[in-house]
Backbone as CSV, one residue per row, in Angstrom:
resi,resn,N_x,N_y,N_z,CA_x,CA_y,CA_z,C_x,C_y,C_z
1,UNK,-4.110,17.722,-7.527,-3.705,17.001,-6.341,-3.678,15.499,-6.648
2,UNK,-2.608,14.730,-6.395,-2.456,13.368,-6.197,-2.933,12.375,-5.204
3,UNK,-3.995,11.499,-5.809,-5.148,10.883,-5.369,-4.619,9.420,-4.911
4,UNK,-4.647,8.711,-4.018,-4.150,7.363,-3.566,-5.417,6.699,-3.215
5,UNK,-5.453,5.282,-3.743,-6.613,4.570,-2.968,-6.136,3.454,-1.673
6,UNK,-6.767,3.523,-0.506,-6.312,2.957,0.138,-6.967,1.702,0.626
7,UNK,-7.088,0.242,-0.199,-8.004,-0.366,0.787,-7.989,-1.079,2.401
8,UNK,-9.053,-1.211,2.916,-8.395,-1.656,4.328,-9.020,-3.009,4.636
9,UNK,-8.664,-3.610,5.068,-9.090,-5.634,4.705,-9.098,-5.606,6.887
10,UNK,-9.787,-6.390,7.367,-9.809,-7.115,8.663,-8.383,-7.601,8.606
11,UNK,-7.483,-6.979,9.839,-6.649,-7.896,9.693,-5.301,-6.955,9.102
12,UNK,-5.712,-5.866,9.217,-4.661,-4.905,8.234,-4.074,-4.720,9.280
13,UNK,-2.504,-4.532,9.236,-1.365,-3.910,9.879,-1.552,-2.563,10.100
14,UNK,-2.103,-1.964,11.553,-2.285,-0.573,11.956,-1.061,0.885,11.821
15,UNK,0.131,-0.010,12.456,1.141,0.982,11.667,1.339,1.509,10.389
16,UNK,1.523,0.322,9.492,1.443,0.754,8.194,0.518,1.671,7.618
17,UNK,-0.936,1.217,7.746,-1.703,2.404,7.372,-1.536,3.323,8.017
18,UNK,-1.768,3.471,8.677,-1.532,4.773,9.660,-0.363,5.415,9.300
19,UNK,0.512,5.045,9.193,1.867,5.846,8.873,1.853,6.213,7.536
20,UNK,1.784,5.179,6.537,1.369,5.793,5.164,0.452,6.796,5.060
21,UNK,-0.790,6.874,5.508,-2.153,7.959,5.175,-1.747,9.242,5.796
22,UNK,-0.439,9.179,7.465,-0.068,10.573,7.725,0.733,11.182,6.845
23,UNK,1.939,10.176,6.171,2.986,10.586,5.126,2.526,11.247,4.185
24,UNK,1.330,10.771,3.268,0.760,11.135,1.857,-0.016,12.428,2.190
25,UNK,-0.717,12.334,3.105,-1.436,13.595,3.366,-0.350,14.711,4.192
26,UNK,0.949,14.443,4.550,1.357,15.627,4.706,1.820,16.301,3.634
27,UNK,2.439,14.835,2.217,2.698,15.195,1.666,1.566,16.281,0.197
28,UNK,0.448,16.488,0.896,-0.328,16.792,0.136,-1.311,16.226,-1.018
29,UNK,-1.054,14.734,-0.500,-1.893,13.344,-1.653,-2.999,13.322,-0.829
30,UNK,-4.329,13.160,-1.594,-5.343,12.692,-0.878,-5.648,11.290,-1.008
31,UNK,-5.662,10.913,0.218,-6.067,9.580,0.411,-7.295,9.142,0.914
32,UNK,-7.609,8.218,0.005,-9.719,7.193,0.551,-8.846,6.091,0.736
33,UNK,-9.743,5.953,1.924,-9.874,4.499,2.786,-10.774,3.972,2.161
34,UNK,-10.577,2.174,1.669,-11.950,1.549,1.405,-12.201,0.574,2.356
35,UNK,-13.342,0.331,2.404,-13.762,-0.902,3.558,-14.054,-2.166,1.843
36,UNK,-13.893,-3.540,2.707,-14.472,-4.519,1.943,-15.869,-5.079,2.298
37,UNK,-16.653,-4.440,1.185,-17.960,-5.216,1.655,-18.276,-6.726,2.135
38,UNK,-17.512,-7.319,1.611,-18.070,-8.821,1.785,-17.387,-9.196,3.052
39,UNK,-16.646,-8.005,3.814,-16.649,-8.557,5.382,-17.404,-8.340,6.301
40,UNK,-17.700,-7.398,6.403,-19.174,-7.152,7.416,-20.113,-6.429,7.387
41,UNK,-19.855,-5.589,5.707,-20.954,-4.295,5.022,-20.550,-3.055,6.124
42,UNK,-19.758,-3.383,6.718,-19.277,-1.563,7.454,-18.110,-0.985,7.072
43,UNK,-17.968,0.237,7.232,-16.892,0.747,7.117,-16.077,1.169,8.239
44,UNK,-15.996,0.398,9.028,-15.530,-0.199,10.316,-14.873,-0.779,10.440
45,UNK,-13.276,-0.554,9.945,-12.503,-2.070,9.560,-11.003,-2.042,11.390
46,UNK,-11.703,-3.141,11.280,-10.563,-3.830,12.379,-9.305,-4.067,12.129
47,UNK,-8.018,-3.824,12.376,-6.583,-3.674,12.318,-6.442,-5.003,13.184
48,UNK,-4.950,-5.502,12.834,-4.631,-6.743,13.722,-4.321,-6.515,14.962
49,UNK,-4.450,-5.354,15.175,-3.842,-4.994,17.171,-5.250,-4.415,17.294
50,UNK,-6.239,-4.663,17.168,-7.632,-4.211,17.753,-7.868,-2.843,17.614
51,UNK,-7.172,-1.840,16.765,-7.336,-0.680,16.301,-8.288,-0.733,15.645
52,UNK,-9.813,0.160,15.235,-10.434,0.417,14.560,-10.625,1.437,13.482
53,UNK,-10.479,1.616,12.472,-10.327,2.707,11.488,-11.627,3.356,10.838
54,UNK,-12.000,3.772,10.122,-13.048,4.334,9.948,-12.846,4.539,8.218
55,UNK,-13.341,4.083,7.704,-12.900,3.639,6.073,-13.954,5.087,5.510
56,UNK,-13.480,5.438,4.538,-14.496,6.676,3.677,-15.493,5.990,2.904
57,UNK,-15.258,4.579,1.820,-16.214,4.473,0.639,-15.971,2.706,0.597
58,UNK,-17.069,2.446,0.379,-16.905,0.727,-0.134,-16.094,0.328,-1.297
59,UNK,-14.951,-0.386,-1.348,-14.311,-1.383,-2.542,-14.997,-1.261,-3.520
60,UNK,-16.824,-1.649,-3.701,-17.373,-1.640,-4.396,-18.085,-0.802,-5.499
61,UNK,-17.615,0.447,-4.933,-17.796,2.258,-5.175,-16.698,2.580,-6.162
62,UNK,-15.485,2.403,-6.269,-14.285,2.378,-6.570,-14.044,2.633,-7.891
63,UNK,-13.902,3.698,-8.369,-13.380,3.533,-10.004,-12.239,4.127,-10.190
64,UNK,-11.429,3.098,-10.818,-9.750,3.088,-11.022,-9.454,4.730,-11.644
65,UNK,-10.402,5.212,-12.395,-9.646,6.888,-12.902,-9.806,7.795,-12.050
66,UNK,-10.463,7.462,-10.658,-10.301,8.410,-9.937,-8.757,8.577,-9.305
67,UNK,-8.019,7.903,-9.216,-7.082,7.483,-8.267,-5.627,7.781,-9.547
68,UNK,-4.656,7.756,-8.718,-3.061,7.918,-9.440,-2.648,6.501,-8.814
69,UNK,-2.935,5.966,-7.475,-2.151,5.106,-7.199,-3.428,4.731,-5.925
70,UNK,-2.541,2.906,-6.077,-3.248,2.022,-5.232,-2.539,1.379,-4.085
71,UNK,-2.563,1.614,-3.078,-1.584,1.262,-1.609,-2.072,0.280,-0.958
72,UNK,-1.527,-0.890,-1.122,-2.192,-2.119,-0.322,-0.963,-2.316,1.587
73,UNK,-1.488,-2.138,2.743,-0.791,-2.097,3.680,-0.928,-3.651,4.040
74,UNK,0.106,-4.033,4.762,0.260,-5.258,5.185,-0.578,-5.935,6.243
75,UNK,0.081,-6.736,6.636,-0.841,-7.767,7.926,-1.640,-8.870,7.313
76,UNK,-0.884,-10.209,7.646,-1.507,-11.146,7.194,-2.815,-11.677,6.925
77,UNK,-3.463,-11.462,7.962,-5.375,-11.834,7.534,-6.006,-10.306,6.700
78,UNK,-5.608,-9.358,6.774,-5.959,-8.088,5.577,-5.400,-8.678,4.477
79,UNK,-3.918,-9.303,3.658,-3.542,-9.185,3.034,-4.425,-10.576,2.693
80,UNK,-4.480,-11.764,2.971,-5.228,-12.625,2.285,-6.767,-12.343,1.676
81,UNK,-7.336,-11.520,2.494,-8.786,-10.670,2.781,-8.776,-10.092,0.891
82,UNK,-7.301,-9.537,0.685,-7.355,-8.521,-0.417,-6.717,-9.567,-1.521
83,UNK,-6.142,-10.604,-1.167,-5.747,-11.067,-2.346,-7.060,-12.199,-3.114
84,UNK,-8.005,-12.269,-2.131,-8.899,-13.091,-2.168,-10.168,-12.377,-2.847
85,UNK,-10.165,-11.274,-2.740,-11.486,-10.157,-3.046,-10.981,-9.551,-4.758
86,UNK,-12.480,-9.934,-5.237,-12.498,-10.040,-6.795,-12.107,-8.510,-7.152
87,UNK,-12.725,-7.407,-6.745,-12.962,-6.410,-6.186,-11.784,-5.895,-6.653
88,UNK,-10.929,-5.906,-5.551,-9.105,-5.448,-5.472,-8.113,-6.081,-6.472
89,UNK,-8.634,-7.224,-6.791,-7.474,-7.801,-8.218,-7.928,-7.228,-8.616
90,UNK,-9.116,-6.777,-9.349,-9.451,-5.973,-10.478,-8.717,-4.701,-10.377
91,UNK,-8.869,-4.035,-9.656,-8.129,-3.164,-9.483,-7.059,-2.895,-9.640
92,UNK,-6.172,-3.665,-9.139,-4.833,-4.272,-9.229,-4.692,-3.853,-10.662
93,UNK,-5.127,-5.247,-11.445,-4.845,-5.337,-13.297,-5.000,-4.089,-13.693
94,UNK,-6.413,-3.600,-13.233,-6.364,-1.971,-13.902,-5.759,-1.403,-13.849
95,UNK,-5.147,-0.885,-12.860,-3.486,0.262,-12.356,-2.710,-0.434,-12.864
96,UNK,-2.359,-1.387,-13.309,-1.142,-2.000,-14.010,-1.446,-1.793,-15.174
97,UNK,-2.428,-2.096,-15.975,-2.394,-2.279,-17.441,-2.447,-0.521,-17.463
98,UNK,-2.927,0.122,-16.758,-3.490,1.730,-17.370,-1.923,2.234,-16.826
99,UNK,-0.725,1.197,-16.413,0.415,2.335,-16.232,0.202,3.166,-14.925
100,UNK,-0.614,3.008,-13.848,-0.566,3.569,-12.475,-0.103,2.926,-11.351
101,UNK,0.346,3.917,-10.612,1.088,3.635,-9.617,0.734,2.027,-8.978
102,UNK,1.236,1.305,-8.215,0.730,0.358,-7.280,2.045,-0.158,-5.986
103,UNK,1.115,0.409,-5.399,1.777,-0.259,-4.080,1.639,-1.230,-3.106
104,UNK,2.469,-1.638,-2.207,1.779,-2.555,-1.294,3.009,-3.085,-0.122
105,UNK,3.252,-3.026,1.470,3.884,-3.508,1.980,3.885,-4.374,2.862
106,UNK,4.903,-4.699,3.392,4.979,-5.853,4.482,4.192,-7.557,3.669
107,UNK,3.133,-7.600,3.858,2.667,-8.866,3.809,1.900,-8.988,2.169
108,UNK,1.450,-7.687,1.969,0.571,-7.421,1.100,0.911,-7.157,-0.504
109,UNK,2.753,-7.740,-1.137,3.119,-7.765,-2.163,2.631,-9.403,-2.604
110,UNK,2.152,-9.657,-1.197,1.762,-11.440,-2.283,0.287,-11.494,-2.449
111,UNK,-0.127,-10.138,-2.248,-1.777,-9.810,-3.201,-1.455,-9.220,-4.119
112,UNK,-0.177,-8.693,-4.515,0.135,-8.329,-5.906,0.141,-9.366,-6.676
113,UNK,1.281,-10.227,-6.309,1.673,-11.751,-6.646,0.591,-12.022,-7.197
114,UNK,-0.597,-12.541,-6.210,-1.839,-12.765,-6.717,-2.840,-12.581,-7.956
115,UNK,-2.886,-11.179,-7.629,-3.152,-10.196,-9.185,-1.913,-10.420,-10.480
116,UNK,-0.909,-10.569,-10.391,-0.239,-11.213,-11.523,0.629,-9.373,-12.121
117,UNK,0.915,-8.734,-10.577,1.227,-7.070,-11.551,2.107,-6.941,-10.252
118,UNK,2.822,-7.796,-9.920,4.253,-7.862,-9.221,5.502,-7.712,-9.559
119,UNK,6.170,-6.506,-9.435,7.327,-6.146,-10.306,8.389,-7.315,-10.085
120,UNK,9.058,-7.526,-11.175,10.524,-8.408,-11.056,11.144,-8.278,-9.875
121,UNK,11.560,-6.785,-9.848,12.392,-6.698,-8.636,11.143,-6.338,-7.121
122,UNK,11.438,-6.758,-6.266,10.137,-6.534,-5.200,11.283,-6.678,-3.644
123,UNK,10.186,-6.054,-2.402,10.898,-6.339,-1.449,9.064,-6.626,-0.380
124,UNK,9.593,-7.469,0.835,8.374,-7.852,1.754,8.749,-8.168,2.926
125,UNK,8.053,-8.429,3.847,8.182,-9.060,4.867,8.763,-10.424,4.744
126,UNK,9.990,-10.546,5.993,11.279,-11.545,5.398,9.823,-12.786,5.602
127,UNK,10.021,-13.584,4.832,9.296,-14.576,4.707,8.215,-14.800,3.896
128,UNK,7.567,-13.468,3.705,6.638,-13.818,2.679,6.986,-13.759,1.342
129,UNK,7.697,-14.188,0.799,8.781,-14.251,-0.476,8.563,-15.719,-0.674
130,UNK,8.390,-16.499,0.238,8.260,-17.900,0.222,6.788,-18.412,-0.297
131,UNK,5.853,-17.531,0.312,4.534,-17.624,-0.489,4.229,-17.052,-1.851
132,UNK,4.864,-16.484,-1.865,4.761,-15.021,-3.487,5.844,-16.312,-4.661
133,UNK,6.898,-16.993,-3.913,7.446,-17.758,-4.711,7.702,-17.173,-6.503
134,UNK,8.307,-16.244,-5.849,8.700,-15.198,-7.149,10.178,-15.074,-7.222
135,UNK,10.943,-15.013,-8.233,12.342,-14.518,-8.082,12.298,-13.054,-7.999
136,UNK,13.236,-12.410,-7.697,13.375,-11.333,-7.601,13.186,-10.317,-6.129
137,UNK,13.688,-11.059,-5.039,12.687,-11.128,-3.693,14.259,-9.741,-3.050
138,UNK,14.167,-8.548,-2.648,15.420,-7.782,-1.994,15.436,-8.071,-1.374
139,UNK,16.241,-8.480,-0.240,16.110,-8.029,1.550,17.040,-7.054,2.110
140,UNK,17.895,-6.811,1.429,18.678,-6.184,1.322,18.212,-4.459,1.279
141,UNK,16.538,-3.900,0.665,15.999,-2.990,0.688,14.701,-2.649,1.430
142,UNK,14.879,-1.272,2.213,13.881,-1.376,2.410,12.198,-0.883,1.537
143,UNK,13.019,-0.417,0.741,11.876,0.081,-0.270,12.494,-0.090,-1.433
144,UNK,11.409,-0.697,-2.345,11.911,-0.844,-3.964,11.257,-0.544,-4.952
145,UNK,11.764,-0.059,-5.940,10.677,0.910,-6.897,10.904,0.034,-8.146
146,UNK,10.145,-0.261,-9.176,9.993,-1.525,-10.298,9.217,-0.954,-11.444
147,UNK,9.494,0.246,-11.524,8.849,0.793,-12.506,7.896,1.227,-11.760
148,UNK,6.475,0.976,-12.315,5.363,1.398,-11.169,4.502,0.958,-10.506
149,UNK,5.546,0.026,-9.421,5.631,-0.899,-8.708,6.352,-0.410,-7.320
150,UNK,6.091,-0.045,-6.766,6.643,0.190,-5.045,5.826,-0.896,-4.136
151,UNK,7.054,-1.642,-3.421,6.870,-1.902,-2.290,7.648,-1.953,-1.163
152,UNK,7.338,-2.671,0.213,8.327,-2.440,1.097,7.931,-3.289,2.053
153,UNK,9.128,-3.191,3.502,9.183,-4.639,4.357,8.196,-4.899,4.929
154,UNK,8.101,-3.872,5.960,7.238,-4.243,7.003,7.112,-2.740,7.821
155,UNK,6.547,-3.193,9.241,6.134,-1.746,10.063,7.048,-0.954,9.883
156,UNK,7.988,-1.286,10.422,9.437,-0.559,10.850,10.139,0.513,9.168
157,UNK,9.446,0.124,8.265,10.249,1.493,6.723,8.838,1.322,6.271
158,UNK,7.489,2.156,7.115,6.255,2.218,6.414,6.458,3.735,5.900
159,UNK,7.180,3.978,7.127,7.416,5.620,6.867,8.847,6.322,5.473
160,UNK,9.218,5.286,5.603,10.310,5.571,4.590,9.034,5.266,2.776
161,UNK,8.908,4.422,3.265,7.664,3.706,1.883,6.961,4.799,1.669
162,UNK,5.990,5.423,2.396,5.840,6.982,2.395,6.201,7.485,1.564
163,UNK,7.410,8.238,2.387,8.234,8.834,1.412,7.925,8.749,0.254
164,UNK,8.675,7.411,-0.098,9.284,7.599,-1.594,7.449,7.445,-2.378
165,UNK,6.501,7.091,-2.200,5.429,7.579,-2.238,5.010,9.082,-2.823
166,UNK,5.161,9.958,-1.679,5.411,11.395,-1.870,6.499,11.794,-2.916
167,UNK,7.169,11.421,-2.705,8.523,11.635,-4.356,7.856,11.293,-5.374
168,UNK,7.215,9.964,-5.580,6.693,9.508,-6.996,5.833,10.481,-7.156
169,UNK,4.278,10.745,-6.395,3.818,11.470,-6.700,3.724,12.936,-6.659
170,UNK,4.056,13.589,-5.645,4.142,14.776,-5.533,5.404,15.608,-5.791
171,UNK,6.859,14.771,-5.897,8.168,15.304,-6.069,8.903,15.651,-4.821
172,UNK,10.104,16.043,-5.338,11.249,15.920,-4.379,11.202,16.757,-3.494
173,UNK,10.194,18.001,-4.080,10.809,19.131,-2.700,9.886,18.345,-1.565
174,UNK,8.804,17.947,-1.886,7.708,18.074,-0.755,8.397,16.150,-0.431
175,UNK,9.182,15.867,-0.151,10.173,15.020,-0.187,11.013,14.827,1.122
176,UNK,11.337,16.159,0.601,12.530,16.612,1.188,12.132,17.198,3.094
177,UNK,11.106,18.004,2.717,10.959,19.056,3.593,10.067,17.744,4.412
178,UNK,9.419,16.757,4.381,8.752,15.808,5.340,9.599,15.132,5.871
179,UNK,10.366,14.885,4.876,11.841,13.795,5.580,12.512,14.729,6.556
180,UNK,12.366,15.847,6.188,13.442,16.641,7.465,13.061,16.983,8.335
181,UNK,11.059,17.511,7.889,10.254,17.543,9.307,9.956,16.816,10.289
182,UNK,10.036,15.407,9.696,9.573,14.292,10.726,11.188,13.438,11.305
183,UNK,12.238,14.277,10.314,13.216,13.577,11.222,13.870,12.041,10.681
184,UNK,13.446,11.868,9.696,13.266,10.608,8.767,14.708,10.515,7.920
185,UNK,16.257,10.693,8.636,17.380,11.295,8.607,17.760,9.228,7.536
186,UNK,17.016,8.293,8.160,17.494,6.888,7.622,16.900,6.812,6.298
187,UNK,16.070,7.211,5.937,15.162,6.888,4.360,16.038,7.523,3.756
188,UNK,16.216,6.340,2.659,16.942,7.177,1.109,16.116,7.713,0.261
């Protein structure tokens, strides 16, 4: 079974996670939530619309061979939270140098940026391209794959990001049959 790590920062975009962790787990990926210790020692993490989540294991617990892939969800005060935490770059470099998956959308490709394992080609929330100050910025996509590098815009293609999620790791059929179950007729 295909293992995703998910961390969750104060401040994280509730759709996104949420929509990603239903996608992967329908698609049969198991996904951990991490909380960041150095925000309040709970695993109690607050979303930017006052949603509360319930995280499985501390950041600090975390070892990169458990995992196939690393999903960073958006929302501006989560995404600074993660680009700022020693913790998650590490992480970052590790899934990059070891060749594993890494993801991250909406706000949260300029904690890739950060970590220095930001594919050439990339896509984000229109504007944060200006902070990441990277060439290679799509807008034109809503999801972009960079080798093994996925990211994507924002709330609105969390579910398409998904997807192609479930394709990388699990393959096309179980792909196919979510995109058609949930109706997901716009994702390429």
């Amino acid at each position: 079974m295909a293992t995703v790590l998910l961390p969750l920062a104060k401040g994280f975009e509730e759709v996104e996670a949420v929509s990603l962790i239903d996608v992967m787990r329908r698609g049969g990926i198991e996904v951990t939530l991490a909380y960041l210790d150095d925000e309040f020692d709970t695993d109690l993490v607050l979303g930017a619309n006052g949603i509360t989540i319930k995280a499985d294991v501390s950041i600090n617990t975390v070892i990169a061979d458990d995992f196939d892939m690393i999903v960073l969800p958006g929302g501006w005060d989560g995404t600074y939270a993660l680009a700022d935490n020693k913790k998650v770059q590490s992480l970052l470099k590790e899934f990059k140098e070891r060749e594993k998956l890494v993801g991250a959308i909406c706000a949260a490709p300029y904690a890739l940026s950060r970590a220095g394992v930001l594919g050439k080609d990339y896509t984000c929330y229109p504007s944060v391209e200006n902070e990441i100050k990277q060439d290679g910025y799509r807008a034109d996509k809503m999801v972009v794959v960079d080798g093994n590098i996925i990211t994507s815009r924002g709330p609105g293609t969390a579910l398409c990001f998904g997807l192609e999620i479930v394709r990388t790791l699990v393959g096309k059929d179980s792909y196919i049959a979510i995109k058609e179950g949930m109706l997901l007729d716009f994702c390429n």
